[in-house]
N, C-alpha and C positions, 0 to 999 in steps of 0.2 A: 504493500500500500504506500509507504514509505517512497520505494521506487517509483511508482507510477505518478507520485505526486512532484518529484525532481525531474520526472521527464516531460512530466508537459510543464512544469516551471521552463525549466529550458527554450520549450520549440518556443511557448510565448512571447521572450525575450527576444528569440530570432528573427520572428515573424516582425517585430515592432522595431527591432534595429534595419533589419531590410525593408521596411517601408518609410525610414526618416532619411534614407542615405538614396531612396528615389525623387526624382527632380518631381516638380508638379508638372500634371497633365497638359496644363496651360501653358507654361512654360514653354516645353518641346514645341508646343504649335507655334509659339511665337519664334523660334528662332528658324521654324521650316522656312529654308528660302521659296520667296514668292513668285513662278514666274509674270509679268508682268504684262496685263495687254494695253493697245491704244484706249487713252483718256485720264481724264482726272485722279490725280489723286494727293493723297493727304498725309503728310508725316503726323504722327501720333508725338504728340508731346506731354512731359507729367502733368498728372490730374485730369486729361481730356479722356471723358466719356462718348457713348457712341451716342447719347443723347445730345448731347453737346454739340457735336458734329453735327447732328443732324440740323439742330436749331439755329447753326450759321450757317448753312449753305442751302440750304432746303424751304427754311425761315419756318420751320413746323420740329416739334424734337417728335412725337407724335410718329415721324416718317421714318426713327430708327431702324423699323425691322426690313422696311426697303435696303439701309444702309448696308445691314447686316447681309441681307441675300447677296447682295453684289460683291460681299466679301466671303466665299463660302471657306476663308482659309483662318477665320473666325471661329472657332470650337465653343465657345462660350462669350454673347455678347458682354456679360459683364466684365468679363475681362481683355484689356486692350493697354498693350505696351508701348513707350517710349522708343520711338525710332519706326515702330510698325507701319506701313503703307498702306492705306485706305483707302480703294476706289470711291471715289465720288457719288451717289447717287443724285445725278441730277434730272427738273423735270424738264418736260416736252415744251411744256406751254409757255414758251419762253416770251411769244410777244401778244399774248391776250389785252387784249387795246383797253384801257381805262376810262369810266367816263369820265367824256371834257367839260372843265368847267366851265362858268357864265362868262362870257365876253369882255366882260367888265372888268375881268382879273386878271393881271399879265400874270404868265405861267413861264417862269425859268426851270427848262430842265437841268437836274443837277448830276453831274457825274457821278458815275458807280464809283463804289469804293475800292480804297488802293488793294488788291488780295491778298490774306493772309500767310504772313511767312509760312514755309514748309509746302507751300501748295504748288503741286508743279504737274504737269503734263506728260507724261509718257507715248513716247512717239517710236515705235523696235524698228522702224523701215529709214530711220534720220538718215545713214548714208546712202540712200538713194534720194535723195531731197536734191533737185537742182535748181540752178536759178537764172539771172539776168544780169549779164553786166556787161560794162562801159571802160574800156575797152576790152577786148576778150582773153580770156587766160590765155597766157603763151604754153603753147605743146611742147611738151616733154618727149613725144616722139609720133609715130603714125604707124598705124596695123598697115602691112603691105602683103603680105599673107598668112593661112592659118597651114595646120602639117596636115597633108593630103590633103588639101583645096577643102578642108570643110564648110559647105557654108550655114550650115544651123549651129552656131559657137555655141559651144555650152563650158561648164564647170570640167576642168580636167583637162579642155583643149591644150594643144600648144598653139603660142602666136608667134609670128614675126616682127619684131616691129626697128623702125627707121628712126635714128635721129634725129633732129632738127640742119641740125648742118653736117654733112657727110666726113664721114670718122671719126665724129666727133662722144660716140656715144661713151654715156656718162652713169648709165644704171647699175648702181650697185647690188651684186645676188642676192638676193634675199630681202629686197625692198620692195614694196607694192605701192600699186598704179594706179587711180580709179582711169575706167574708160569712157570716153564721153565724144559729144555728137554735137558740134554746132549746130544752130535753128535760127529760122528769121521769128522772134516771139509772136507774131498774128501773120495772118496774110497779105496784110498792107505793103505795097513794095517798098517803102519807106521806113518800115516798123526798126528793122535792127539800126538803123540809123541815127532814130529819132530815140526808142528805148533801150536798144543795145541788144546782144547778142545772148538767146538763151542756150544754156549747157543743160543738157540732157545728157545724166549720167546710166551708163547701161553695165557696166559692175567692176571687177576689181581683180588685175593679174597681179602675180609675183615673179620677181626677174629670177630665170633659173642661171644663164650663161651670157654672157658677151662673145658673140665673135666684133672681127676687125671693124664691119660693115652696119652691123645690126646686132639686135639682141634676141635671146628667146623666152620669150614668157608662157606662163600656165594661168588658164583662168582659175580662180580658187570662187568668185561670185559671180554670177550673172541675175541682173534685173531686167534687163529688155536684152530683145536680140541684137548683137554687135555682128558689124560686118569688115571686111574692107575699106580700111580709108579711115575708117575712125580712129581719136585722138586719147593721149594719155598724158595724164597730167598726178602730181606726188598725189598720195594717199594721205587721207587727214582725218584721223580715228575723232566723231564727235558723240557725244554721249546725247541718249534717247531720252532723259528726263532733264525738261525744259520747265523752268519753274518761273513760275507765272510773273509778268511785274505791272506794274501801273499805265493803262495806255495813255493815250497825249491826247491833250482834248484841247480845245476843238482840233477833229481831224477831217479832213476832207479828200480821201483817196478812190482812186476808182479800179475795178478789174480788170488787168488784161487779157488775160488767157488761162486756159487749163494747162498744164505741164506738160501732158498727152495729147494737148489740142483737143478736145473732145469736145463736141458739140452740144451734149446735155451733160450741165456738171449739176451734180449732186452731193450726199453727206457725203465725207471722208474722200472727198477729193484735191489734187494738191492743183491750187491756184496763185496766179502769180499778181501782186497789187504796184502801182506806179507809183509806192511813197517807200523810202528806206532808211538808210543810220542818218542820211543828212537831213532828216525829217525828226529825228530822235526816233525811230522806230525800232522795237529789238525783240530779241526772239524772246516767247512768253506775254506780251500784250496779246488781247484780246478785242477782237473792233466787228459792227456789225454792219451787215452788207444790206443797201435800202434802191427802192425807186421812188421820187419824186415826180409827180407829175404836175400840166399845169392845163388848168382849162379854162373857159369862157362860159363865165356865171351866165350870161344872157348872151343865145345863139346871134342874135342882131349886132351884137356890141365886139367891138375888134380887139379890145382889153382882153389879159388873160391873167387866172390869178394861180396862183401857186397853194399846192395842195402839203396838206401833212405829209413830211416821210412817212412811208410805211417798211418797217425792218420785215427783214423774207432769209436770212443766214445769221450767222454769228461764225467767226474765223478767230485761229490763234497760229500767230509769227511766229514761221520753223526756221527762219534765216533773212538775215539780211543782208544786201548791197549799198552802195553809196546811194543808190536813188532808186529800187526797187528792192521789193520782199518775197520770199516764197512762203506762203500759209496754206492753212487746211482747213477746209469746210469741215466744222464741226455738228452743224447744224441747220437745215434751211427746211419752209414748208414751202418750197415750191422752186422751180426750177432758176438753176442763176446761170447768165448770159452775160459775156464781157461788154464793158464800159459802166456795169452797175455801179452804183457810189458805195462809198465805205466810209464810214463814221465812227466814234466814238460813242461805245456804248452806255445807256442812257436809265435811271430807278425808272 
């Protein structure tokens, strides 16, 4: 009896010291790395709760368990750690029109507020982001052929590629290329003239050898299909979480084009706008894309009066130029066509 009562003394003590030298459940989840997809989110700082959260960005705390689905790497909402990353839950109904007041009371809109620190944008595709500029990146060298005439380039290929000035090549092995595709930005025969030259980047070799003449590269990325003739310029590693800053009001920008040129641009599309660093514009503002229109109150009358903007997108700055940006349709109910205006977003 004696015996039986020193042996489960024992296992008890076991049992209690192997569960104080185990980490908490909670814990482990917090330190699981996250992978990360395109959109908002939120570094966790001490004391912020998921109510919290909810009630600055949502303006309801009510809308936590939204928060919380969008974060399924959440194990338990009450619990949420310092440094942890928070997808955003945000809503649709971005531009639900307010009633206007009486005539009689001038109505100044006032600027959104500046974003709170730790909030930043996660963008996984940032090195395929290209853009516009004045005068054009000098080439690093030119594809002049692929090994066995391939022409569908893909990941793995080998390339050929050309100097700039004959024997003069300079790629060091084991250095990477991005590869890129001058474009006249719209169709206007004037457009690269007037806005500059867009780089369309289509992915990323690494130098295997130099001969005397040329060099040989291997593609290790492809984004778009590369061909013959296409340009290479250094590799410039940028990080995908873009954190948000303060946009510049008043702004008054307009769209040029889609990056793909594409004729219906939509959500999550990359577009290119005619304002950039010389504008104070930087990556992580946020600005919304509008039409204004202008009619004639009475069909008789040749006057015409200018109507409410109406916002139709919302964009946020993946990159800037001295006088052009590349951004990304975050949001729009309805379809957006180049020349629309762009503004600073508005309570």
């Amino acid at each position: 009896m004696n015996f039986c009562f020193k042996l489960m003394l024992i296992s008890s003590l076991c049992f209690i010291f192997s569960i104080s030298i185990l980490p908490p459940a909670n814990a482990e989840d917090a330190e699981k790395p996250v992978e990360l997809e395109t959109g908002f989110y939120y570094t966790v700082k001490k004391g912020d709760t998921l109510w919290d959260i909810s009630q600055h960005f949502s303006d309801s705390p009510w809308l936590w368990p939204d928060l919380w689905k969008e974060n399924d790497q959440i194990a338990n909402p009450h619990w949420i750690y310092p440094g942890e990353r928070i997808r955003l839950y945000l809503k649709k109904d971005q531009f639900a029109q307010k009633a206007t007041p009486a005539p009689t009371v001038e109505v100044t809109e006032e600027p959104a507020p500046p974003p709170p620190k730790g909030t930043f944008f996660f963008y996984n595709a940032i090195d395929q982001v290209g853009f516009i500029r004045k005068p054009p990146v000098s080439t690093s060298g030119t594809i002049f052929k692929s090994k066995d005439d391939k022409e569908l380039i893909s990941s793995g290929d080998m390339l050929y590629v050309r100097p700039p000035v004959k024997g003069q090549s300079a790629m060091i092995p084991g250095s990477r290329y991005t590869v890129y595709r001058y474009l006249a930005p719209t169709d206007e025969k004037s457009s690269e003239k007037e806005i500059g030259t867009q780089h369309l980047l289509l992915g990323v070799v690494e130098v295997l050898r130099n001969e005397s003449d040329f060099s040989i590269v291997q593609v290790v990325e492809s984004y778009r299909r590369m061909k013959i003739g296409d340009l290479l310029m250094p590799y410039a590693l940028r990080s995908p979480e873009i954190y948000l800053k303060e946009s510049v009001d008043p702004f008054d920008g307009m769209v040029i084009s889609a990056e793909d040129h594409l004729k219906l641009i939509g959500e999550q599309t990359i577009i290119f706008i005619d304002k950039g660093a010389n504008d104070n514009v930087f990556p992580g503002q946020q600005y919304h894309i509008y039409y204004q229109e202008e009619e004639r109150i009475d069909p008789k009358a040749r006057d015409r009066v200018l109507l409410p903007p109406v916002d139709i997108g919302k964009l946020i700055v993946l990159h800037t130029e001295e006088t052009t940006s590349t951004v990304l349709v975050t949001y729009t109910d309805q379809e957006i066509k180049p020349g629309l205006k762009v503004r600073a977003p508005v309570r």
